[in-house]
C-alpha positions in Angstrom: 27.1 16.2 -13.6 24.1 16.2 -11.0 22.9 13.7 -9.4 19.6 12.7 -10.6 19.1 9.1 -8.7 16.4 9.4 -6.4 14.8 7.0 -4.1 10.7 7.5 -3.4 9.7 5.9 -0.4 5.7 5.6 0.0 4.4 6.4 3.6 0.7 5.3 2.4 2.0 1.8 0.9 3.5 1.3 4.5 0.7 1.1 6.5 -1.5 -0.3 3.2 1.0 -3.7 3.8 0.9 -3.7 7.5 -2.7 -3.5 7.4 -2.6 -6.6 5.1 -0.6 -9.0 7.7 -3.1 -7.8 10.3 -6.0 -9.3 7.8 -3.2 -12.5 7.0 -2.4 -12.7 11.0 -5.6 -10.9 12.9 -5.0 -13.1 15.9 -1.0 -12.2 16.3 0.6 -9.4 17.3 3.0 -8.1 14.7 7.2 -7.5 15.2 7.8 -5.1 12.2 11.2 -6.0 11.0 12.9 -3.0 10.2 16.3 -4.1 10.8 19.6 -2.9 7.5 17.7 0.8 8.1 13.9 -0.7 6.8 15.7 -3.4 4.3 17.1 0.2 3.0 13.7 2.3 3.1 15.2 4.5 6.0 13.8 3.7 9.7 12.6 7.2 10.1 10.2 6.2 7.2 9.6 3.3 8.3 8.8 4.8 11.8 6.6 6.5 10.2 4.7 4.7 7.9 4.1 1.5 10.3 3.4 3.2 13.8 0.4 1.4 13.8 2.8 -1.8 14.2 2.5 -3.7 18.1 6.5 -3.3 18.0 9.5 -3.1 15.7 12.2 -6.2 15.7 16.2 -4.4 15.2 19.6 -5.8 14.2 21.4 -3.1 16.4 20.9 -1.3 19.7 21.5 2.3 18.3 18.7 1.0 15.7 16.6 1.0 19.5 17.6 4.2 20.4 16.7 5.5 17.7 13.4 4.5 17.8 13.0 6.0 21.5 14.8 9.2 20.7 11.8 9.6 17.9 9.1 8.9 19.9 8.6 5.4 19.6 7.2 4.2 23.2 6.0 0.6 22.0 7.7 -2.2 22.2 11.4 -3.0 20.5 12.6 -6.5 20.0 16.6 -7.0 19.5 16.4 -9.9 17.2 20.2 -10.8 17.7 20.6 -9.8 21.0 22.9 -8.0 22.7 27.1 -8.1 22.3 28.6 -7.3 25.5 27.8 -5.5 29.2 27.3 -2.3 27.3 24.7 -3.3 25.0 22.7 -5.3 27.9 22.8 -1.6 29.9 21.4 -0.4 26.9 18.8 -2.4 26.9 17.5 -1.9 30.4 18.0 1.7 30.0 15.6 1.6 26.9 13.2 -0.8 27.6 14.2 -3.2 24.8 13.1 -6.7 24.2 16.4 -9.1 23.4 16.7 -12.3 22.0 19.2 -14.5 23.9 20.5 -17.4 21.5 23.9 -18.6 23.2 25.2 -19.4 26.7 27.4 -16.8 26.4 24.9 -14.3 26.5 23.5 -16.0 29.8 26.5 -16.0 31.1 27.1 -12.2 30.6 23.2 -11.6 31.5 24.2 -13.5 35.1 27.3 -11.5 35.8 26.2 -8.3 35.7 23.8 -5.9 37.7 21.0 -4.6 35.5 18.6 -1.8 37.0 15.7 -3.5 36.1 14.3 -6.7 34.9 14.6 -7.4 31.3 12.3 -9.3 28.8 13.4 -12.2 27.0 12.9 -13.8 23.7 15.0 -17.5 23.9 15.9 -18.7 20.7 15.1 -22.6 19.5 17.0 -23.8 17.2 14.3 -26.1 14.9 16.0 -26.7 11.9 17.8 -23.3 11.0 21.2 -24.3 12.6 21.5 -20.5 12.5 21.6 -19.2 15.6 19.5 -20.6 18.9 19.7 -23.7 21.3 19.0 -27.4 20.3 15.9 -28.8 22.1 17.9 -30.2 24.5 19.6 -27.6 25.7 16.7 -25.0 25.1 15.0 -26.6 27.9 18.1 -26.1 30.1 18.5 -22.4 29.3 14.9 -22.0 29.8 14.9 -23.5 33.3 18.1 -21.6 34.0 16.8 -17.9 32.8 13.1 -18.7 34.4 14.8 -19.1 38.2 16.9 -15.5 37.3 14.7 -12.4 39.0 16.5 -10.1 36.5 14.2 -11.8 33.5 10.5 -10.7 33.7 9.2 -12.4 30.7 10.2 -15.3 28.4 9.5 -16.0 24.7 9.7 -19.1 22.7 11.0 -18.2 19.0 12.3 -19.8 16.6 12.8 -19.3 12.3 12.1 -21.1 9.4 14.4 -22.8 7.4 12.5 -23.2 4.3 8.7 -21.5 4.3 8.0 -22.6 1.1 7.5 -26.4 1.8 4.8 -27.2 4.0 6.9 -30.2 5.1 9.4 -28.3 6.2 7.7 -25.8 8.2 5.9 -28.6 9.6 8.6 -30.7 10.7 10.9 -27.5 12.4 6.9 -27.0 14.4 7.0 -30.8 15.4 10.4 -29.7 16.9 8.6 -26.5 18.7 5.9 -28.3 20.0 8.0 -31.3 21.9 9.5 -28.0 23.6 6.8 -26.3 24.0 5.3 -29.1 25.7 7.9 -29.9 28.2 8.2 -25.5 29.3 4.9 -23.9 31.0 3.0 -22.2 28.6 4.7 -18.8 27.1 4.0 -16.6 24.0 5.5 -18.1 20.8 7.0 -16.0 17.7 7.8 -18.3 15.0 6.3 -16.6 11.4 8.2 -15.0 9.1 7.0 -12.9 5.9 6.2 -16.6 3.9 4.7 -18.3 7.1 2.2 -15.7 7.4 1.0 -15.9 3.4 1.6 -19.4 3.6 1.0 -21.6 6.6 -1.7 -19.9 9.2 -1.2 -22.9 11.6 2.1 -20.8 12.6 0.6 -17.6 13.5 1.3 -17.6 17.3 1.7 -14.8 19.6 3.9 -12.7 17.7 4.3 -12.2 14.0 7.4 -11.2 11.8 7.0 -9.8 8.4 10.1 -8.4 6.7 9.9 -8.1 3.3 6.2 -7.9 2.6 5.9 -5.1 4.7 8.3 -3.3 1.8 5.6 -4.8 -1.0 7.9 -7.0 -2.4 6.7 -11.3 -2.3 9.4 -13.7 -0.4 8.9 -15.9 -4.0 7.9 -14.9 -7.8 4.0 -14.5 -8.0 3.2 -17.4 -10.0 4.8 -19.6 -7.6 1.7 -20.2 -6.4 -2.1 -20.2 -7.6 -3.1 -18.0 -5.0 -2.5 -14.1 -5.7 -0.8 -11.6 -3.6 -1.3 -8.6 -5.4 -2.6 -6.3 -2.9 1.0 -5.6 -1.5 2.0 -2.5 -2.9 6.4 -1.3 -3.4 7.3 1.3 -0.6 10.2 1.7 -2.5 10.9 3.8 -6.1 14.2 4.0 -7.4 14.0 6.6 -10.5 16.3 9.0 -12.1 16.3 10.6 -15.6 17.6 10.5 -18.7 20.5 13.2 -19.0 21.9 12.1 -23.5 20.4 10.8 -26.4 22.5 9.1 -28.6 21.5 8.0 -32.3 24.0 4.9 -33.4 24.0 3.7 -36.7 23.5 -0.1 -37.2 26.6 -3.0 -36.6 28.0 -0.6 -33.2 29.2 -2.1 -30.6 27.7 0.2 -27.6 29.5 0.6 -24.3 32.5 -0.8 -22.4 34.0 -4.1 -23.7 31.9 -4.6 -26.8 29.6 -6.9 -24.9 26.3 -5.0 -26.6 26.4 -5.1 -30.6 23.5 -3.0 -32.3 22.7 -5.0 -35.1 20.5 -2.3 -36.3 20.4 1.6 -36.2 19.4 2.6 -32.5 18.3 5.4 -30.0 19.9 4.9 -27.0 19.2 7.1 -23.6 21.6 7.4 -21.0 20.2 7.7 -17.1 21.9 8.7 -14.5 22.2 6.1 -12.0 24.8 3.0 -12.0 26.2 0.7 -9.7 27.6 2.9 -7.4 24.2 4.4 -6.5 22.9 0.4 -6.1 22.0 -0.5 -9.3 23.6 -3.9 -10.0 26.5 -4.4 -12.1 25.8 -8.0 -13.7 22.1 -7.9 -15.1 21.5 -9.6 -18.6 23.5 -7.1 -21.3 19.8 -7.0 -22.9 16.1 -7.5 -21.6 16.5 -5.9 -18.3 12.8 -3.8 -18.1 13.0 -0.1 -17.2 10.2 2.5 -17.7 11.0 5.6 -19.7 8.2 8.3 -19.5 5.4 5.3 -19.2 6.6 3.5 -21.4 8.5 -0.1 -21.2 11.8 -1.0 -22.3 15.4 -2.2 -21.4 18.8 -1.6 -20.8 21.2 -2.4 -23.0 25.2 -2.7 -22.4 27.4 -2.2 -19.6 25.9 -1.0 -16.3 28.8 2.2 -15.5 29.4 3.4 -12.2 27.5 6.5 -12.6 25.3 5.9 -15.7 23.6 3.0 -17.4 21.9 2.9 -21.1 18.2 2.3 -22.2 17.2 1.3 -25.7 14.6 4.3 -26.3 13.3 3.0 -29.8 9.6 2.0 -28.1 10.1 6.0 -26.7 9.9 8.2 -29.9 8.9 11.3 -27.2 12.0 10.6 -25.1 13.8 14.0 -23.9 16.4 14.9 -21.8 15.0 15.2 -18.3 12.5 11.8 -19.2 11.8 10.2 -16.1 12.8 6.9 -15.8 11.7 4.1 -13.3 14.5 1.9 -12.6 12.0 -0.7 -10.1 9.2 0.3 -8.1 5.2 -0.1 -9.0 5.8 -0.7 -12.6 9.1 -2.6 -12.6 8.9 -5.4 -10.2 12.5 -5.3 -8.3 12.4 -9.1 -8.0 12.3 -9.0 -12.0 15.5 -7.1 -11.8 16.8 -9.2 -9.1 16.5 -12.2 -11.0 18.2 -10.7 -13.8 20.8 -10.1 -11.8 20.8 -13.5 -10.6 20.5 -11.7 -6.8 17.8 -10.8 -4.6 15.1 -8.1 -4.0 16.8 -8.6 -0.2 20.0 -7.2 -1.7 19.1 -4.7 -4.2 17.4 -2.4 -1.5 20.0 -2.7 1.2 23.0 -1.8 -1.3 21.3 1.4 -2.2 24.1 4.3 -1.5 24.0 7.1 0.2 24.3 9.9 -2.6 21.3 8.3 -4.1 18.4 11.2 -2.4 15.3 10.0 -0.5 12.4 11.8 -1.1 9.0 10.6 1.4 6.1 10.9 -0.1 
């Protein structure tokens, strides 16, 4: 059977986002987080799409040397930093910005000969209890890596527990600011994709949207009054529909009898299931997918290579009907939700027989 799954990745809708952070953040430099290959839009799109960026924040060194290997000359931040002697070469061979959030990594930073001096982003942690050092010993590290002639630059960052809640955010930036206070002055990077829509006050040196930057809101729309809709989807996961199947009424439809048809029914069936990333445990019924324009759902079991669409609203259905699974009409945080996931997670489990096609 071929292989219809395809995923659409929107070079314009890129730099359409980016160019919205600027407007959010027009004081800040921006880190564009590309890290899990663009939240699963490919970095060479991604590269692509937001070269206009100030830098791009990475997970993983090769993700780096990439980036240089493609032309990127700007600056790269390693937002975990590095692992071991190799990585930290690495870095000073490619010019790569790295976060330093345990002693160990000081430890290996002061035992070994680098070729040049390095730029440094020490992590605080505020309120995460992720990664990064408490204030007390922040202001140890920072004294210790500030004396070290193989550091040329350090950073203050730090992450956001819970950007929703104003409180929140407020309280971990109490925590920043009785360091900050006690450290001579250095850049700060603190805001995240819901910082940036959501509290201003935290839109320091450096910028980090994720997720926005892919079109898709850190919360559901109405979560708040104000609206986000500029944000446009990079990503389009469609396929098509490859049977029609006409089952009479009181049929159970699928795997495991979990979808009865009450009534006679149209069904479609489009090739894509969870084994290309479409998740397994959406709602049996009422998950929205577009067929040739129009809205409907899937019905039944979710198949590894296949899923089923009820095609009654879709008289003109065909073989061959295009059918969006999410993207600019269906809103993956709708399908997230029905799956009781994330947007987050939906993109990054995209597999690798699904095609992408930049547009």
């Amino acid at each position: 059977m071929p292989r219809h799954a395809v995923l659409k990745i929107n070079l314009k809708a890129f730099t359409s986002n980016l160019n919205i952070v600027k407007k959010y953040a027009p004081k800040s430099k921006i880190w564009c987080v590309i890290k899990a290959n663009a939240y699963g839009h490919t970095i060479k799109a991604a590269l692509q799409g937001l070269r206009k960026t100030s830098g791009f924040a990475v997970l993983e060194i090769n993700e780096a040397i990439f980036l240089r290997e493609n032309g990127w000359k700007g600056p790269i931040l390693l937002i975990s930093g590095f692992f071991n002697k190799s990585e930290l070469f690495e870095i000073c061979q490619h010019e790569v910005t790295t976060v330093i959030h345990s002693t160990w990594q000081i430890d290996i930073l002061k035992k070994y000969n680098i070729n040049r001096p390095i730029h440094v982003y020490l992590k605080l942690n505020s309120g995460m209890n992720r990664l990064g050092f408490n204030k007390n010993n922040f202001i140890h590290s920072w004294n210790e890596l500030y004396q070290l002639k193989k550091v040329s630059s350090l950073t203050l960052m730090s992450h956001f527990a819970h950007s929703y809640s104003k409180s929140s955010v407020h309280q971990q930036l109490k925590i920043v600011d009785s360091v900050f206070s006690k450290i001579k002055k250095i850049p700060l990077c603190l805001a995240n994709s819901t910082a940036i829509l959501l509290h201003p006050e935290t839109h320091k040196s450096w910028v980090r949207p994720g997720i926005i930057l892919y079109g898709i809101l850190p919360f559901q729309k109405n979560f708040f009054d104000q609206k986000y809709d500029d944000f446009e989807p990079v990503m389009t996961l469609e396929s098509k529909l490859i049977a029609i199947q006409k089952v009479n009424s009181k049929k159970f439809i699928g795997y495991g009898k979990n979808y009865y048809s009450k009534f006679d029914n149209i069904i479609g069936i489009v090739s894509c299931g969870y084994a290309d990333g479409y998740p397994y445990n959406i709602n049996t019924s009422g998950t929205p997918v577009l067929v040739d324009g129009i809205r409907t759902q899937v019905i039944g079991s979710i198949y590894m290579d296949m899923l089923t669409v009820d095609l009654k609203p879709c008289p003109n259905a065909k073989i061959g009907s295009k059918v969006e699974l999410w993207g600019k009409n269906i809103k993956i945080n709708d399908i997230a939700q029905s799956a009781r996931t994330t947007s987050y997670e939906l993109m990054c489990k995209i597999n690798s027989r699904v095609s992408v096609k930049v547009e």
